[in-house]
C-alpha positions as CSV (number, residue, x, y, z in Angstrom):
1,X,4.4,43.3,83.6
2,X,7.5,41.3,82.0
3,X,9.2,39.4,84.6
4,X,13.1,40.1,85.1
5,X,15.5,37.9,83.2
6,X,18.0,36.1,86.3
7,X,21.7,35.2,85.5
8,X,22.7,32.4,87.3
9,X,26.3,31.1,87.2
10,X,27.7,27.5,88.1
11,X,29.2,27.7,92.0
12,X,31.8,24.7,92.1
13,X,32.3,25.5,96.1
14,X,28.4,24.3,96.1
15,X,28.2,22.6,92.9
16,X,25.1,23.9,91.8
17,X,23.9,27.3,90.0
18,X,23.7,30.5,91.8
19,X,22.0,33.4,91.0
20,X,24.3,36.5,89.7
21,X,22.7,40.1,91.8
22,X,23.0,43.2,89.9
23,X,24.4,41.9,86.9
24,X,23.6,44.6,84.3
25,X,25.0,46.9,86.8
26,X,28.4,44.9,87.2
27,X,28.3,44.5,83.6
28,X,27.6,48.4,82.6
29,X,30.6,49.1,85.5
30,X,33.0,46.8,84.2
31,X,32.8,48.5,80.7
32,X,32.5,51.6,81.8
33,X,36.2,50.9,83.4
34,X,37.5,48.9,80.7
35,X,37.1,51.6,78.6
36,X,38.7,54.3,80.6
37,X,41.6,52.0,80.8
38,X,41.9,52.1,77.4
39,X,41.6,55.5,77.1
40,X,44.1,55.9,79.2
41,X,46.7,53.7,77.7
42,X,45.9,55.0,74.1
43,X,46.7,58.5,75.8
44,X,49.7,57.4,77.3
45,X,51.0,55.7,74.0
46,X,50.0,58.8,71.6
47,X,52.3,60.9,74.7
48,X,55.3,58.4,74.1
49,X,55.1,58.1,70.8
50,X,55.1,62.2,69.9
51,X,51.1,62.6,69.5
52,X,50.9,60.6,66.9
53,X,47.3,60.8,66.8
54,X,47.3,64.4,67.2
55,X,45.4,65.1,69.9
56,X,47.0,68.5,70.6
57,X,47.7,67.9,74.6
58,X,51.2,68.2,74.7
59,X,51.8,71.1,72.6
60,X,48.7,73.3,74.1
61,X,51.3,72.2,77.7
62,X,54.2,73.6,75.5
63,X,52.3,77.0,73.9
64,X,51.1,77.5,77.6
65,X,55.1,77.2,78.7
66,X,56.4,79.1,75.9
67,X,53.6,81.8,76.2
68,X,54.9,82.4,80.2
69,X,58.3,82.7,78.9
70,X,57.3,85.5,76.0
71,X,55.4,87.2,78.6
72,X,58.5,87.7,81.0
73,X,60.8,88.4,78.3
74,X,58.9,91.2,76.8
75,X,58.2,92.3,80.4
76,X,62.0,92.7,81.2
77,X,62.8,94.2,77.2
78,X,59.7,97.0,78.6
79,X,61.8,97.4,81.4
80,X,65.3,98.0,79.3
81,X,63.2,100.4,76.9
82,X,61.7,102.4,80.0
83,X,65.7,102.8,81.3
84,X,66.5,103.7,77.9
85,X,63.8,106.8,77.3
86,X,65.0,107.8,81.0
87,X,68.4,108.2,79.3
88,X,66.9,109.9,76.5
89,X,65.5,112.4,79.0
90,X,68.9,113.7,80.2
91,X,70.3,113.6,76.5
92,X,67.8,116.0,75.5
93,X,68.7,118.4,78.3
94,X,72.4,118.0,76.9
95,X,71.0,118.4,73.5
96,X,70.0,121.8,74.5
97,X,72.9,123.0,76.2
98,X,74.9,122.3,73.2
99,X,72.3,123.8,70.8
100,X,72.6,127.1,72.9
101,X,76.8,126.9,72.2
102,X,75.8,126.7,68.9
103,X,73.6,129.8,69.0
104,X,70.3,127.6,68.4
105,X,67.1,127.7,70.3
106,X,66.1,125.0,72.8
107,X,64.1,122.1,71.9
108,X,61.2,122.7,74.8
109,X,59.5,120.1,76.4
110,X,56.4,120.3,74.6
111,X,58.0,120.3,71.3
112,X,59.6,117.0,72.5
113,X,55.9,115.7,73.3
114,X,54.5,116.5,70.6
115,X,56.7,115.2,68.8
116,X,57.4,111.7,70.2
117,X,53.2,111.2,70.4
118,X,52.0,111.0,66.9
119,X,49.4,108.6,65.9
120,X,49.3,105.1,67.1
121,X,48.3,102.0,64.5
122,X,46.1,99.3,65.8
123,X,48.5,97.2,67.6
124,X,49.4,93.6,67.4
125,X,47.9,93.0,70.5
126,X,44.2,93.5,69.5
127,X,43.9,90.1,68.7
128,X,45.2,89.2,72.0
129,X,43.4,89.4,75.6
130,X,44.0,89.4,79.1
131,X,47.6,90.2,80.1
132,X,49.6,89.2,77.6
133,X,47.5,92.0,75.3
134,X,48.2,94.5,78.0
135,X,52.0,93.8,77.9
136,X,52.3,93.6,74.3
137,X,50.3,96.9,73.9
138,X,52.4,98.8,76.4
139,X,55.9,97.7,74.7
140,X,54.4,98.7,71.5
141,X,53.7,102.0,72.6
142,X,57.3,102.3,74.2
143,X,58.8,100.9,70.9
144,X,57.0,103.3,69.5
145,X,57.5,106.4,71.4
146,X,61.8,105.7,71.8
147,X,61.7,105.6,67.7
148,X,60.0,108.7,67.8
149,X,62.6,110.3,70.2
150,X,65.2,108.8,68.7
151,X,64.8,110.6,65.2
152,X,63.7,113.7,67.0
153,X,67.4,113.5,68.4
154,X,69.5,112.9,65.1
155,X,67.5,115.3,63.7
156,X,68.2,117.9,66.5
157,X,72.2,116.5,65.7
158,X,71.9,117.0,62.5
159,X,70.5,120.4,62.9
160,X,73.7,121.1,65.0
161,X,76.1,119.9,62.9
162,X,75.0,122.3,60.5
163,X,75.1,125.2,62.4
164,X,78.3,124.1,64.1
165,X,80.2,124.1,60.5
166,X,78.3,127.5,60.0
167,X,79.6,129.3,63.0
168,X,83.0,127.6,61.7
169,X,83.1,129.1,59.1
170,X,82.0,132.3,60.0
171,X,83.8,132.9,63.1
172,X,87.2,132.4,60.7
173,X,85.3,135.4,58.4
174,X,84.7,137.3,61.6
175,X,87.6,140.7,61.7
176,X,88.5,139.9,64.8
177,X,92.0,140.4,65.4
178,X,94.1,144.2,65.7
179,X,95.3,145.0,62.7
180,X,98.6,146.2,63.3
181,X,100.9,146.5,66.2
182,X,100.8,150.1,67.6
183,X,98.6,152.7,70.3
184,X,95.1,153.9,70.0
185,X,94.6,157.5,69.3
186,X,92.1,159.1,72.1
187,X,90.0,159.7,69.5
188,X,88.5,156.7,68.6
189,X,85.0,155.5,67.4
190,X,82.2,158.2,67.3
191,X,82.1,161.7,67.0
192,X,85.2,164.4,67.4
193,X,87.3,167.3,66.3
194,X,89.0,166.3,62.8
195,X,92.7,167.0,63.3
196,X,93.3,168.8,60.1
197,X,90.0,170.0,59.1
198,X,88.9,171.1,63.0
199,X,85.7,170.4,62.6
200,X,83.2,168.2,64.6
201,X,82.3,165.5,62.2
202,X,81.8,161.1,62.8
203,X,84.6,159.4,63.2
204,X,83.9,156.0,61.4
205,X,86.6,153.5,62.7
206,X,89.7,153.8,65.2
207,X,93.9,155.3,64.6
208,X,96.5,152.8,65.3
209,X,99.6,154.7,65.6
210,X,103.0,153.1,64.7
211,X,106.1,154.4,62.1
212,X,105.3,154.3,58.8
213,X,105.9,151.2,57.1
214,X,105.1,148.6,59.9
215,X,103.4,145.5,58.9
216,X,99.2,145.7,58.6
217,X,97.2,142.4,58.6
218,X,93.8,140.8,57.5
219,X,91.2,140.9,60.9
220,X,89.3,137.8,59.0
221,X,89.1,135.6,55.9
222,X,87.7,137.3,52.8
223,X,88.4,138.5,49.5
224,X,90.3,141.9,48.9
225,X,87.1,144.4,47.2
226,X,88.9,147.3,46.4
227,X,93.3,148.1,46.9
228,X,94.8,151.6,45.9
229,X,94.6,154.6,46.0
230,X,91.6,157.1,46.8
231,X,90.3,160.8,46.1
232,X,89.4,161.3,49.4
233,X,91.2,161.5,52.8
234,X,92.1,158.0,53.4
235,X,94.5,157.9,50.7
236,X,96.3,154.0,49.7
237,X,93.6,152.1,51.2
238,X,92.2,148.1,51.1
239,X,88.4,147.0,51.8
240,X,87.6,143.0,52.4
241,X,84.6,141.6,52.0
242,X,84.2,139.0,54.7
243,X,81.1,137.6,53.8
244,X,78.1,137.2,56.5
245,X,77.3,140.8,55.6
246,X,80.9,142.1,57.1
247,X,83.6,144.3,55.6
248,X,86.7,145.9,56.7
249,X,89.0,148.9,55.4
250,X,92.5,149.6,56.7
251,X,93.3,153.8,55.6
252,X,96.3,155.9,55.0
253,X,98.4,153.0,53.9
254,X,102.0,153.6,52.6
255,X,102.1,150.2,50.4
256,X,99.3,147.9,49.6
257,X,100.3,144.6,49.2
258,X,97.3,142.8,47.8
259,X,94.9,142.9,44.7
260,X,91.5,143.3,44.1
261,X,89.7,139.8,44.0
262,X,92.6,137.9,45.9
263,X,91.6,135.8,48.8
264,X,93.4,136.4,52.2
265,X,93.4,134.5,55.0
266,X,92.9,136.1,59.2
267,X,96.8,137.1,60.0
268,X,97.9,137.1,56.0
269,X,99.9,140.5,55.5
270,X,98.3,142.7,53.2
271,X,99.6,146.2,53.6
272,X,102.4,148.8,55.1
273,X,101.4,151.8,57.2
274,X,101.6,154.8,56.3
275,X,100.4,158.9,56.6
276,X,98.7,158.9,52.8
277,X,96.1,161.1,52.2
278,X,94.6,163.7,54.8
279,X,96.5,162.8,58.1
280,X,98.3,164.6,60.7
281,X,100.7,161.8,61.1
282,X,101.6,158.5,60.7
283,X,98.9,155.7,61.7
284,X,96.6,153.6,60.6
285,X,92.8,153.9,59.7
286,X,90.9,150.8,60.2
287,X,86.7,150.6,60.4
288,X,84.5,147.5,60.6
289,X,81.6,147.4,59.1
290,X,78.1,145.0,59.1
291,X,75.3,145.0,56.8
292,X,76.8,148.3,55.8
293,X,76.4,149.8,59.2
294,X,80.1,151.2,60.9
295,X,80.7,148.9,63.8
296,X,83.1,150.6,66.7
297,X,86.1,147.9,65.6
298,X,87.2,147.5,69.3
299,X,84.2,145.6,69.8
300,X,85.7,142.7,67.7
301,X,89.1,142.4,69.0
302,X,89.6,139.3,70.8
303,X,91.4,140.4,74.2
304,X,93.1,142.4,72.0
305,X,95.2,139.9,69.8
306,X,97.2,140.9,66.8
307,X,98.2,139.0,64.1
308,X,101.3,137.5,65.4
309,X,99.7,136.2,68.3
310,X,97.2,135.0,66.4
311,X,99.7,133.0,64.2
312,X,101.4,131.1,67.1
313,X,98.4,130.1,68.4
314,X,97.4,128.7,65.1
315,X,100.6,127.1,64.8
316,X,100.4,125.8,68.7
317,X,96.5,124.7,67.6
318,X,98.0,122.6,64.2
């Protein structure tokens, strides 16, 4: 067996040499701590001194700090986006109730779904894990979704723009006002006894009665069809075309005051009353018609209004 080297190191307390125990193992120890020391220092240098060695340490500490922050931050903006779709919710009920003033259908609830679903793209978050995928997914989604709603909505605006300036515009081409001062006959819209003829036949429109020579006005916008005179019973007469498929025809005038092809405006005087053609006295014939079906005229009248009233209202409205 080979024997054991000894240390042995000079003792000055007993002046002479004394034998070192365990001193492989003090030496291996004393290394074994000399070098940690200097790990440590290095360490604490490459820290002062901005990771000059770049060892990573510090800025894994500040990823780690930054990450936490990103995670809170896009946990509060979720929380913003969820308040926001909320509020989206009762916009689109608002949405509807002015779609129906606007005589359009209702956007239903499952429309809405299916239209703020869609398909969904591989997020971001696939090439992260754990919670910060599951927060980053979930704002995606809701990003996702609020565009979707979003464009759903100003398209749904849009839409009601549209049919807001329509109705505009028609309701100004609508014959809606009394044509003339004056009384209804009792024989208005429908069947009856023809007062000169006396026979049953359809009466197509309603008798204003008023003196001859009081003031008849346009019911609506349009432009004047036909203004003159006629073979038939009606005599001096003016049609309008209103557009949207409606017409109106004022009978028996005394004076007609427009042209054929002339624009005229609701309230714009177009004619004088009159007994022309076959009448038993003075008053004035006036029929609505749609789609070239005779509407009863009544129907239209606004509570009645006549042109003058309809004028100072205008001029009260401007």
């Amino acid at each position: 067996m080979p024997r054991l080297r000894k240390y042995f190191a000079f003792s000055t307390s007993h002046l002479e040499y004394v034998e070192i125990k365990l001193f492989r193992t003090r030496l291996v120890l004393s290394g074994v701590l000399l070098g940690a020391l200097t790990v440590v220092a290095i360490l604490v240098i490459n820290h002062f001194s901005n990771d000059v060695l770049n060892l990573g340490y510090d800025r894994m500490s500040l990823l780690s700090a930054e990450n936490q922050i990103l995670k809170q931050q896009i946990a509060s903006l979720t929380s913003r986006m969820e308040k926001m779709q909320r509020g989206l919710e009762t916009l689109a009920e608002r949405d509807n109730q002015v779609r129906m003033m606007v005589d359009l259908k209702r956007i239903d609830s499952d429309t809405r779904e299916a239209a703020a679903g869609g398909t969904q793209e591989i997020p971001a978050s696939a090439l992260l894990w754990g919670e910060a995928a599951k927060i980053l997914e979930n704002s995606q989604h809701l990003v996702d979704r609020l565009e979707r709603e979003v464009k759903l909505q100003m398209a749904s605006y849009d839409e009601i723009t549209r049919r807001y300036e329509y109705n505009k515009r028609m309701f100004a081409h609508v014959p809606a006002i009394k044509p003339m001062q004056g009384y209804y006959s009792i024989n208005g819209f429908g069947m009856r006894i023809h007062p000169v003829l006396r026979v049953y036949r359809m009466h197509e429109g309603i008798d204003i009665i008023t003196d001859v020579g009081t003031n008849v006005y346009a019911t609506g916008d349009g432009v004047v069809r036909y203004a003159g005179r006629t073979q038939g019973g009606y005599g001096a007469v003016i049609e309008i075309d209103h557009s949207f498929g409606y017409s109106s025809l004022y009978a028996h005038l005394s004076r007609v005051l427009v042209r054929p092809g002339q624009a005229v405006k609701r309230g714009e005087l177009i004619a004088k009353s009159g007994r022309s053609g076959l009448v038993s006295g003075p008053h004035l014939h006036y029929e609505v018609r749609l789609n070239g079906r005779r509407q009863n005229p009544v129907d239209y009248f606004f509570d009645d209004v006549d042109a003058a009233s309809y004028r100072m209202q205008l001029a009260g409205v401007n």
